[in-house]
C-alpha positions as semicolon CSV with decimal commas, in nm:
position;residue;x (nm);y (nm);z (nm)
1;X;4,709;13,734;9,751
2;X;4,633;13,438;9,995
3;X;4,482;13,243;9,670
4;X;4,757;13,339;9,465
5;X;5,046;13,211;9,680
6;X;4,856;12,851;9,734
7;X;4,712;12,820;9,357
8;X;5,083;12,843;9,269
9;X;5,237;12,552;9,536
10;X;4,926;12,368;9,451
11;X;4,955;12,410;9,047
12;X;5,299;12,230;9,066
13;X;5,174;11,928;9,284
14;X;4,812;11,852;9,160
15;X;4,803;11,488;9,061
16;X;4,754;11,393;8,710
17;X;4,425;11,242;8,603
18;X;4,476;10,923;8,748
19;X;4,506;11,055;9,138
20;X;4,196;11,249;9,090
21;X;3,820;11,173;9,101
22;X;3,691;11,075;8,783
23;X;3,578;11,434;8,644
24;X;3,693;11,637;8,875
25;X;3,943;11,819;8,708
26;X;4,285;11,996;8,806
27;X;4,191;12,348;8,868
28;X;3,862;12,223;9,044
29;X;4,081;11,978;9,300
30;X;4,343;12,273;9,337
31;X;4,043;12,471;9,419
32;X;3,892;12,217;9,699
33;X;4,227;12,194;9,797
34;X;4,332;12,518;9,844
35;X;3,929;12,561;10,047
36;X;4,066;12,285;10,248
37;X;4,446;12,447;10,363
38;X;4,277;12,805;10,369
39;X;4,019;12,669;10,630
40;X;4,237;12,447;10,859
41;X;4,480;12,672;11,004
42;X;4,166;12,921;10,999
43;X;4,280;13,186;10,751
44;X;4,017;13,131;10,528
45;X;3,891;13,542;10,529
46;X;4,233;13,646;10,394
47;X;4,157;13,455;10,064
48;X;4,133;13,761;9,877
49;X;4,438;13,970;10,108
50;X;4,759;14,072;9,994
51;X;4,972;13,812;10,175
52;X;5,164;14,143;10,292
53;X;4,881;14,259;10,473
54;X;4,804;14,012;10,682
55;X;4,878;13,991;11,041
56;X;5,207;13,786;11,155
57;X;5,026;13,512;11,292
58;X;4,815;13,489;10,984
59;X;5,164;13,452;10,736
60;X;5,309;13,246;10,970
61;X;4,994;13,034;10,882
62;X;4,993;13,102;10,509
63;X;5,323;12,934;10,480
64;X;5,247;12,656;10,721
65;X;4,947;12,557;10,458
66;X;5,157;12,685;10,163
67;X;5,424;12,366;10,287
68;X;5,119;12,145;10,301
69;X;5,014;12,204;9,990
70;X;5,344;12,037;9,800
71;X;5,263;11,721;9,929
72;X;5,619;11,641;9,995
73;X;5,649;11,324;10,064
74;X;5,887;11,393;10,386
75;X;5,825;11,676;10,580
76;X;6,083;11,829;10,850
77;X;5,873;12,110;11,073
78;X;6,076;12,273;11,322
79;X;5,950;12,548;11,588
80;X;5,648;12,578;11,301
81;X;5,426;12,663;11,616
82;X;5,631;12,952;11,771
83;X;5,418;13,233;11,790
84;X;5,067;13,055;11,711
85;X;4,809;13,046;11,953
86;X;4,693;12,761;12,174
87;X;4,386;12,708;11,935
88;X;4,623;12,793;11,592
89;X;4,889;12,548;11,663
90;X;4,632;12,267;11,760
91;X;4,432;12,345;11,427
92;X;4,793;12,257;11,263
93;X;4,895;11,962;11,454
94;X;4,575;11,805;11,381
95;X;4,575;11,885;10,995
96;X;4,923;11,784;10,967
97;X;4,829;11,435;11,121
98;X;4,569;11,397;10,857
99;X;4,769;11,492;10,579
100;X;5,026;11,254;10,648
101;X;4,761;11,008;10,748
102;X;4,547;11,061;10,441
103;X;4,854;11,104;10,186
104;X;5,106;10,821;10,349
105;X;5,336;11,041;10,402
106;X;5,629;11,141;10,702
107;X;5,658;11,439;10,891
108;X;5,992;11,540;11,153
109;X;5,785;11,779;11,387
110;X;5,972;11,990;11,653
111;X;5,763;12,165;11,891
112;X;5,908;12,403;12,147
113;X;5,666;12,593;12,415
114;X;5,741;12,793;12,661
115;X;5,475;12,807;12,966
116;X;5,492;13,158;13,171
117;X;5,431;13,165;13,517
118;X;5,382;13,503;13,730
């Protein structure tokens, strides 16, 4: 499932007691967390879906929050928007500016877009 494929990313990066709110602890910050990546590329209604049987776009956007999660602290995204909509790769450009903003963090973004004309 959608859950299962972020709780495990997230279960190997969740910071020790000391980067967490006092009492909050891990499996409740995984589980903001994951809330969080779920509902900024907009995927949060396949939370309980088979990441199989989701749509393209929607993978595509599983993975994208599935890299976010690991909190690397250098990120290299290339082409990540191909086949996102307008609205889709927006929602990720802005969430990947606050992740790096919010975590200090770097991120090497490529973005390639080709505009049609008829």
């Amino acid at each position: 499932m959608t859950t299962q494929t972020l709780d495990f990313a997230l279960s190997t990066k969740a910071p020790g007691s000391g980067g967490r709110l006092p009492g909050v602890s891990k499996e409740e910050f995984s589980d903001e967390v994951r809330d969080l990546l779920l509902r900024m590329p907009n995927i949060s209604h396949t939370k309980s879906t088979l990441v199989r049987g989701v749509s393209g776009g929607e993978r595509k956007r599983v993975s994208i929050a599935e890299m976010m999660a690991t909190r690397a602290r250098i990120q290299s995204w290339d082409n990540s928007t191909c086949g996102l909509d307008a609205s889709t790769a927006l929602y990720f450009v802005k969430g990947l500016r606050i992740t790096m903003n919010v975590l200090s963090q770097t991120a090497f973004v490529s973005l390639y877009h080709i505009t049609v004309r008829t």
